[in-house]
N, CA, C and O of each residue as an XYZ file, in Angstrom:
556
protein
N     -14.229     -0.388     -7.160
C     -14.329      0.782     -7.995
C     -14.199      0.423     -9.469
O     -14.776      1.045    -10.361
N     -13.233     -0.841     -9.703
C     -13.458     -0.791    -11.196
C     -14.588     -1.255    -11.617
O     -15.005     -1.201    -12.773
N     -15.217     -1.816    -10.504
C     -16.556     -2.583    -11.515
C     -17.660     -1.290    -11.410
O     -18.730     -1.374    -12.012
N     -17.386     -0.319    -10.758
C     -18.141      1.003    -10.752
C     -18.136      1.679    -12.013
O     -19.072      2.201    -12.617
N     -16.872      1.578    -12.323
C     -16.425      2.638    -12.899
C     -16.842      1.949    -14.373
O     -17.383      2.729    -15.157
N     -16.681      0.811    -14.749
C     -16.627      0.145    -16.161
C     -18.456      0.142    -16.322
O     -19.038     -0.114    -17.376
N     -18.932      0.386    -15.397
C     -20.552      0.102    -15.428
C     -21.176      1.603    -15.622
O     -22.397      1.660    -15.770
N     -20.496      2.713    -15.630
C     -20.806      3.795    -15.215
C     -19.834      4.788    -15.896
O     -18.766      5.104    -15.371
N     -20.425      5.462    -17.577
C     -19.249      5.916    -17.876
C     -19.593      7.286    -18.073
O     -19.388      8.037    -19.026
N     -20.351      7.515    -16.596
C     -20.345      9.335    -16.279
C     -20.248      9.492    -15.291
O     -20.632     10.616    -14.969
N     -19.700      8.575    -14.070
C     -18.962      8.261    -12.515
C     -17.920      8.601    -12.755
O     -17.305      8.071    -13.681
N     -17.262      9.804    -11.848
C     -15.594     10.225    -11.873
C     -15.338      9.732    -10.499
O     -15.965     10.203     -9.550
N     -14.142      8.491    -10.297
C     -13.376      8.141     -9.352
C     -12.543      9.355     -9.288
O     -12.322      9.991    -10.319
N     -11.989      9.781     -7.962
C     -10.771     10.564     -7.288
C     -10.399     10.248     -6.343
O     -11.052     10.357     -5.306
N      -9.089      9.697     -6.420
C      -8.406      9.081     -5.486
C      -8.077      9.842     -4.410
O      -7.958     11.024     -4.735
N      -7.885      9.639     -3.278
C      -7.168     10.795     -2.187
C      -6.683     10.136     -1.166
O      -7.221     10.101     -0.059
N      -5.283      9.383     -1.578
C      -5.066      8.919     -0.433
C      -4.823     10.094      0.564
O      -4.602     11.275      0.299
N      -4.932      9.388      1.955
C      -5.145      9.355      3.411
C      -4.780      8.380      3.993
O      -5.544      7.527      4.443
N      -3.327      8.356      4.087
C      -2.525      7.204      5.649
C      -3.049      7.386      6.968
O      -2.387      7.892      7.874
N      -4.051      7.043      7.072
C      -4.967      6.726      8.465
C      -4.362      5.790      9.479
O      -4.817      5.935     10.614
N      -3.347      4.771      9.311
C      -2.745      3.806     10.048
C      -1.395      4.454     10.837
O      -0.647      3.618     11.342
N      -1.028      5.868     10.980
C      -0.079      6.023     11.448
C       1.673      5.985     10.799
O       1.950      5.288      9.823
N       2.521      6.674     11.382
C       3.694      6.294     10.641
C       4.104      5.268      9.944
O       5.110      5.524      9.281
N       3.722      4.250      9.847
C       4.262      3.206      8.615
C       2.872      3.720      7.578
O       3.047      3.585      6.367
N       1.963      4.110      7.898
C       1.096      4.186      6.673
C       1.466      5.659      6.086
O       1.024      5.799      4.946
N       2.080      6.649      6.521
C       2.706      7.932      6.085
C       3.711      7.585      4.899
O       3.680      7.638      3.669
N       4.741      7.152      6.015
C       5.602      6.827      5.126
C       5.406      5.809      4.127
O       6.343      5.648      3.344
N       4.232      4.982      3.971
C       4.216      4.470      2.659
C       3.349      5.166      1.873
O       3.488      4.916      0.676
N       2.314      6.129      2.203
C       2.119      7.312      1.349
C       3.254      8.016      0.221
O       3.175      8.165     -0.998
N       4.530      8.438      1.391
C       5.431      9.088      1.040
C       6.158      8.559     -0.279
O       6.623      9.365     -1.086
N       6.241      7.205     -0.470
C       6.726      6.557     -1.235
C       5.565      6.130     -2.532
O       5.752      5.591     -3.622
N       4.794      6.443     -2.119
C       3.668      5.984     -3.374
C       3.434      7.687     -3.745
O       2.831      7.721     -4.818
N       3.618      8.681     -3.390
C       3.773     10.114     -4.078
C       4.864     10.053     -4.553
O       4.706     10.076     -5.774
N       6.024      9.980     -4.283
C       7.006      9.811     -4.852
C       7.396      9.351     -6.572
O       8.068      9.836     -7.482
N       6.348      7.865     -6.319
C       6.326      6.927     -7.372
C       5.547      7.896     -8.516
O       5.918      7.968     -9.688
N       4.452      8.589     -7.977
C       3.543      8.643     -9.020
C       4.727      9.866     -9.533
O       4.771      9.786    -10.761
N       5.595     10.847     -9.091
C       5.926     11.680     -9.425
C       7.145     11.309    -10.750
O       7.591     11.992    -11.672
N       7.355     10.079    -10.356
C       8.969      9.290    -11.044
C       7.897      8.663    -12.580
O       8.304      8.657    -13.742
N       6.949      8.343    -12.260
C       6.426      7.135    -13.372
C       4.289      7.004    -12.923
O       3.509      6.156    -12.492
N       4.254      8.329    -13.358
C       2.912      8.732    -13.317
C       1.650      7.697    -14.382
O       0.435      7.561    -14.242
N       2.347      7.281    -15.133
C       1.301      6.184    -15.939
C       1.197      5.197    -15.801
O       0.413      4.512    -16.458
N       2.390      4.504    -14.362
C       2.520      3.232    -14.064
C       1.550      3.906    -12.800
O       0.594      3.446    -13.424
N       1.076      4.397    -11.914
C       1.082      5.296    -10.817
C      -1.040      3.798    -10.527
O      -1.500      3.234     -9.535
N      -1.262      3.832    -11.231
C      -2.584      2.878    -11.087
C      -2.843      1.719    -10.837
O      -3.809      1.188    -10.289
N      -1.771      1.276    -11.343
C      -1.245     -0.414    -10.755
C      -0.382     -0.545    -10.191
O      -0.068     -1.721    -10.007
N       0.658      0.696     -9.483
C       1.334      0.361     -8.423
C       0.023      0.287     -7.349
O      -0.440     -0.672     -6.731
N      -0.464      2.039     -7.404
C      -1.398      1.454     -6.253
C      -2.490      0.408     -5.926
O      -2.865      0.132     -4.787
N      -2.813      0.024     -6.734
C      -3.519     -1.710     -6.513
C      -2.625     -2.602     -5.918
O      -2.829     -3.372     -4.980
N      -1.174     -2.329     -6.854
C      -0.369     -4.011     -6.121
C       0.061     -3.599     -4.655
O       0.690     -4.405     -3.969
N      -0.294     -2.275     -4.144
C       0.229     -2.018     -3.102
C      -0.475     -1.799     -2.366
O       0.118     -1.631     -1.300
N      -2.041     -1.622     -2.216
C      -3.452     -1.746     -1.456
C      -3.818     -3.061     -1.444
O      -4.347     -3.515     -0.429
N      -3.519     -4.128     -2.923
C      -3.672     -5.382     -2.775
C      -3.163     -6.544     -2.658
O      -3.281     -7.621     -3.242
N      -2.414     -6.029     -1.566
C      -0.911     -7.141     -0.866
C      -1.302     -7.927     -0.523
O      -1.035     -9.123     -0.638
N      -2.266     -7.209      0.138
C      -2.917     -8.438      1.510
C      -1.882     -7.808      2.790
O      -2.156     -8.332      3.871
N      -0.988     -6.998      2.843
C       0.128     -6.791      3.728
C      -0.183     -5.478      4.357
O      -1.053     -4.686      3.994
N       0.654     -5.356      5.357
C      -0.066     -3.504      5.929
C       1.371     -2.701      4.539
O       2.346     -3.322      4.117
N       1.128     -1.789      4.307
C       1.645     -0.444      3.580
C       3.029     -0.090      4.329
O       2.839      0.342      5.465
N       4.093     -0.161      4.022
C       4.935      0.653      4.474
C       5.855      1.148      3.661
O       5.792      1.036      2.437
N       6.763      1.723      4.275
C       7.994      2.037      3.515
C       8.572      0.728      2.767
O       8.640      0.937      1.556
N       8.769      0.142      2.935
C       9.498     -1.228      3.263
C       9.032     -1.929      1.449
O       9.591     -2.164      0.378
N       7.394     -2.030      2.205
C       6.808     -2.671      1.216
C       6.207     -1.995      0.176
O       5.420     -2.547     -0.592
N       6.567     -0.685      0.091
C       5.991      0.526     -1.301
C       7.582      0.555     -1.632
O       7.663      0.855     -2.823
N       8.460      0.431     -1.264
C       9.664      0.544     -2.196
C       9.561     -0.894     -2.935
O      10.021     -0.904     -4.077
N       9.077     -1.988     -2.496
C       9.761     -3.246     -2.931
C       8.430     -3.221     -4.352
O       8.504     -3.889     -5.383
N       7.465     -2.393     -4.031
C       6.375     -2.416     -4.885
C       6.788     -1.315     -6.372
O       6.493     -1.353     -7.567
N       7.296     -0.744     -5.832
C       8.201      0.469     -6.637
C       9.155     -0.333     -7.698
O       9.202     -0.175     -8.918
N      10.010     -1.370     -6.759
C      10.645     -2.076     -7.634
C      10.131     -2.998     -8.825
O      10.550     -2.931     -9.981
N       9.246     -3.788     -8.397
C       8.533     -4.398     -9.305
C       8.494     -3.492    -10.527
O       8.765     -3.840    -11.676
N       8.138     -2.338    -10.140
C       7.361     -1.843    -11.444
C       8.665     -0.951    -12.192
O       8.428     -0.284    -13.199
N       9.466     -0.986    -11.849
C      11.277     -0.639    -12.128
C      11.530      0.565    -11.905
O      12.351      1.142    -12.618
N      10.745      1.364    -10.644
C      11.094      2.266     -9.891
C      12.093      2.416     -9.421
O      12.231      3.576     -9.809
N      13.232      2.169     -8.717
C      14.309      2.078     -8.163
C      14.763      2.813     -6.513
O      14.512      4.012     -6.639
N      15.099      2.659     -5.637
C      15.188      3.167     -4.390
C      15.806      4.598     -4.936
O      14.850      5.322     -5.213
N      16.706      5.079     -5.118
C      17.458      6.238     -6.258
C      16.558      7.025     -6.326
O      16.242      7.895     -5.515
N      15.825      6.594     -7.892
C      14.668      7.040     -8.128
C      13.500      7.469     -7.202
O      12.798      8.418     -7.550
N      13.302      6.930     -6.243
C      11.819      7.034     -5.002
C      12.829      8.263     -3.972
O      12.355      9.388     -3.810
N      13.828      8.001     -3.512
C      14.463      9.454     -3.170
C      14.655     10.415     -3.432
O      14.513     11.332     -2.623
N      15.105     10.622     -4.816
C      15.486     11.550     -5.610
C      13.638     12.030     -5.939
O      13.444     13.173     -6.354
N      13.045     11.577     -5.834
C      11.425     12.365     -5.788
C      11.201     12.721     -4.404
O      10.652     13.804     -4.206
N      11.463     12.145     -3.597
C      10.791     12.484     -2.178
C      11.877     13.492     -2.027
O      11.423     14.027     -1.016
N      12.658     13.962     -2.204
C      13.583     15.059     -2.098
C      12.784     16.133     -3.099
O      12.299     17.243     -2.876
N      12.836     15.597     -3.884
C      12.448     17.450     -5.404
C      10.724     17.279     -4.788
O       9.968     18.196     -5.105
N      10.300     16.437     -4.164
C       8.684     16.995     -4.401
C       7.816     16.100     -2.994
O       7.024     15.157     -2.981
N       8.456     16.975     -1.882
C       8.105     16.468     -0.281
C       6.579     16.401     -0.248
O       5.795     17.099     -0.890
N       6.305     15.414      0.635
C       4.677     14.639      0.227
C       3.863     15.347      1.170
O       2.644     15.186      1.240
N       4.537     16.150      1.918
C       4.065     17.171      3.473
C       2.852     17.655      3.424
O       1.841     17.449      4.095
N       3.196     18.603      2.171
C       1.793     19.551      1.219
C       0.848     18.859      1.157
O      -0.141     19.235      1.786
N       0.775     17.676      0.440
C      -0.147     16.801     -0.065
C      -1.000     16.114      0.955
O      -2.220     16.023      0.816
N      -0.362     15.642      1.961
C      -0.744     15.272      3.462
C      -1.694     15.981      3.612
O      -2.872     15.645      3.495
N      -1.275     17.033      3.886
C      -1.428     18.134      4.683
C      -3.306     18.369      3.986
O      -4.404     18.255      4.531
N      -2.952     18.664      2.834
C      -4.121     18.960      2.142
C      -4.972     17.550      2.180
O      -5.942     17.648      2.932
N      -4.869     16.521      1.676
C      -5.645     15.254      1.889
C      -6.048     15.070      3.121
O      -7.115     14.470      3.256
N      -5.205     15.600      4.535
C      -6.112     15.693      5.683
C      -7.079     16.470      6.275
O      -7.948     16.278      7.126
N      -6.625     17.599      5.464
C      -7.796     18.813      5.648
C      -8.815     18.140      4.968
O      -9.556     17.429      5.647
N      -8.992     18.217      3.817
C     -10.215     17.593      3.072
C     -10.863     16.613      4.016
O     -12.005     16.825      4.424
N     -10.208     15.597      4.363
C     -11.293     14.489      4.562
C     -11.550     15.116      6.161
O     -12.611     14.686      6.615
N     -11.007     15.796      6.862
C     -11.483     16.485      8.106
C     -12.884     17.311      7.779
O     -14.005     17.186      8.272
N     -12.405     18.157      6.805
C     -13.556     19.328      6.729
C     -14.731     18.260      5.854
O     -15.872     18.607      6.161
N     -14.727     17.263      5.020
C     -16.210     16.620      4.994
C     -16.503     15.514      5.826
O     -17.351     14.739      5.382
N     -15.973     15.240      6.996
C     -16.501     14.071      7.955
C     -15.735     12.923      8.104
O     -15.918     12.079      8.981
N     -14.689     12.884      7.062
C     -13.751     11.546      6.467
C     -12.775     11.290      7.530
O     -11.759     11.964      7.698
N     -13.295      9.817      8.567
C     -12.088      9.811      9.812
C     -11.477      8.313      9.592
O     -10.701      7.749     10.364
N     -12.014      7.776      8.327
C     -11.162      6.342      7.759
C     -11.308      6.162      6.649
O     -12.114      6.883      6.059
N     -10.630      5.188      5.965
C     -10.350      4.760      4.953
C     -11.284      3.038      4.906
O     -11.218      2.195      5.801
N     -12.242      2.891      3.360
C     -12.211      3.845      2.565
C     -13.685      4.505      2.716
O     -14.549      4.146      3.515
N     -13.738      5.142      2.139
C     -15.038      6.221      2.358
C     -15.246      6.591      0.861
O     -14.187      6.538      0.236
N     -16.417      6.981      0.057
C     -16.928      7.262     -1.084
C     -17.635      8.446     -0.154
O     -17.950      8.512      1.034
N     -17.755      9.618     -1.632
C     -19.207     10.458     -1.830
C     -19.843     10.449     -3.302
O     -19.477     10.670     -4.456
N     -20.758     10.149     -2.758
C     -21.881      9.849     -4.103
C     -22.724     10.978     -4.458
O     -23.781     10.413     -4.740
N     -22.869     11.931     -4.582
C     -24.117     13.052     -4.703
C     -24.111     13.579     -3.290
O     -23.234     14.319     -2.844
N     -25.136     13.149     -2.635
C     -24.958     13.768     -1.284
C     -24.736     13.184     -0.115
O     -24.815     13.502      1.071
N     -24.313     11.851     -1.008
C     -24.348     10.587      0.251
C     -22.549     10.576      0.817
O     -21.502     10.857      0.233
N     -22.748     10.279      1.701
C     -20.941      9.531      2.009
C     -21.342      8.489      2.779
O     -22.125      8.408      3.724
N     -20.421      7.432      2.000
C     -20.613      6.328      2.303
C     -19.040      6.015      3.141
O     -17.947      6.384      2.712
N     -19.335      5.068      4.715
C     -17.991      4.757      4.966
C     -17.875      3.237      4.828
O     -18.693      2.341      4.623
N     -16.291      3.292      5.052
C     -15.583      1.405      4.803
C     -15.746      0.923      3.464
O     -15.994      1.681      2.527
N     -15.605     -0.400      3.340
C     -15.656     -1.419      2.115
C     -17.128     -1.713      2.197
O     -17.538     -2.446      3.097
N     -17.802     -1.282      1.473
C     -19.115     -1.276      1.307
C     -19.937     -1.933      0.101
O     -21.167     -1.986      0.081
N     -19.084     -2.433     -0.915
C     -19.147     -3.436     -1.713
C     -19.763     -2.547     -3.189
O     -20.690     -1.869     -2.746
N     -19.704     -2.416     -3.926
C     -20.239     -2.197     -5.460
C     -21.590     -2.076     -5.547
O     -22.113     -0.997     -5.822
N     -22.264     -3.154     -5.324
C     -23.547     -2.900     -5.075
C     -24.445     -1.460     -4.295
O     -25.324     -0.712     -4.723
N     -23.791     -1.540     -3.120
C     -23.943     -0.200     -2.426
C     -23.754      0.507     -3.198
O     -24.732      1.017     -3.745
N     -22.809      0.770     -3.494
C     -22.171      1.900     -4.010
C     -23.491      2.436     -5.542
O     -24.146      3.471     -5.659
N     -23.439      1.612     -6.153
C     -24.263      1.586     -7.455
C     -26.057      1.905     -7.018
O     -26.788      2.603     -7.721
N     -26.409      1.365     -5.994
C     -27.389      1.584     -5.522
C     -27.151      3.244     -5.058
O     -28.248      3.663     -5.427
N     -26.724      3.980     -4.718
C     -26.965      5.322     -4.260
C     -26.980      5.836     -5.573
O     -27.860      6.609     -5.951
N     -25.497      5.220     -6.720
C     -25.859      6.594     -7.938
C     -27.055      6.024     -8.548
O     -27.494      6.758     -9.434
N     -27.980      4.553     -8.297
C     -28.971      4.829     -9.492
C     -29.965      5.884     -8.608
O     -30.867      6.567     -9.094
N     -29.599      5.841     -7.319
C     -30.913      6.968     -6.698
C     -30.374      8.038     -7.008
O     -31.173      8.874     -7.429
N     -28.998      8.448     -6.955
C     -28.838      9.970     -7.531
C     -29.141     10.136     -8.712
O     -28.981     11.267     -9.170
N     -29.634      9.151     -9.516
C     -30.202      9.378    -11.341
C     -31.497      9.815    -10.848
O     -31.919     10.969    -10.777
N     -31.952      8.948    -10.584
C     -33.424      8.883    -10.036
C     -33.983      9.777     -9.810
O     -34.753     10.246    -10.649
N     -33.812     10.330     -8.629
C     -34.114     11.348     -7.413
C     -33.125     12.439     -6.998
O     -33.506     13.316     -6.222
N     -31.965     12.433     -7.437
C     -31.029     13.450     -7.249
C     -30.351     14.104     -5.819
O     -29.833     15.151     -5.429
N     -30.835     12.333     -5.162
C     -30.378     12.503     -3.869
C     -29.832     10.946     -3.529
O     -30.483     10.137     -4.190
N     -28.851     10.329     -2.710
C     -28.936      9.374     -2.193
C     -29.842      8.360     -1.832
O     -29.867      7.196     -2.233
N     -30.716      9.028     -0.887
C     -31.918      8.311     -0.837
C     -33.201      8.721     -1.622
O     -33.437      9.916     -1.800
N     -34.009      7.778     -2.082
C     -35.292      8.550     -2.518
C     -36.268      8.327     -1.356
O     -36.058      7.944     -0.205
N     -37.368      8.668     -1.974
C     -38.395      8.654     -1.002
C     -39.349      7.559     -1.280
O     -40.318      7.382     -0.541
């Protein structure tokens, strides 16, 4: 996405996470809402260092990611208490239910949805057809 985004400066990224992996991927949701709520301008490079572990997501490892960035366990409670991540769930699963979205990651481009890691290229190839043609695919 960043090389989308730096190539493309009328492409709006929107993030939405969706813990698709089950309770350890919830609860490290829970803790990365949390974060953004404690330290919202750090909130962009936690989630990279914490999508780009190389590690699965958990509690475990979104607090220790929290720390890095001088979040504090305190701090990540004292948010998941004033501002429960339930709602947010709740709504991020409706969404990707009601447009087709049953994994992570998934793009929509114009009228396309694209699923998985599908590489930049892809991705760039549908919006020059949505310049184009004003559809995903042209003809």
């Amino acid at each position: 996405m960043d090389e989308i985004i730096a190539n493309n400066d009328d492409v709006r990224f929107i993030l939405k996470e969706i813990p698709v992996l089950g309770p350890e991927s919830e609860a490290a949701q829970r803790v990365s809402y949390a974060f953004f709520k404690v330290d919202p301008d750090q909130y962009e490079d936690f989630h990279r260092a914490l999508m780009g572990s190389g590690n699965r997501a958990t509690d475990e490892s979104a607090r220790a990611v929290a720390a890095a960035f001088g979040v504090d366990d305190a701090q990540i409670d004292a948010a998941m208490a004033e501002f429960p991540a339930e709602a947010a769930l709740e709504e991020h699963f409706a969404l990707a239910s009601s447009i087709g979205v049953n994994g992570t990651p998934a793009y929509i481009v114009g009228d396309t949805m694209l699923h998985g890691a599908i590489g930049a290229d892809r991705i760039q190839q549908i919006i020059d057809n949505v310049r184009d043609c004003g559809q995903g695919t042209c003809s």
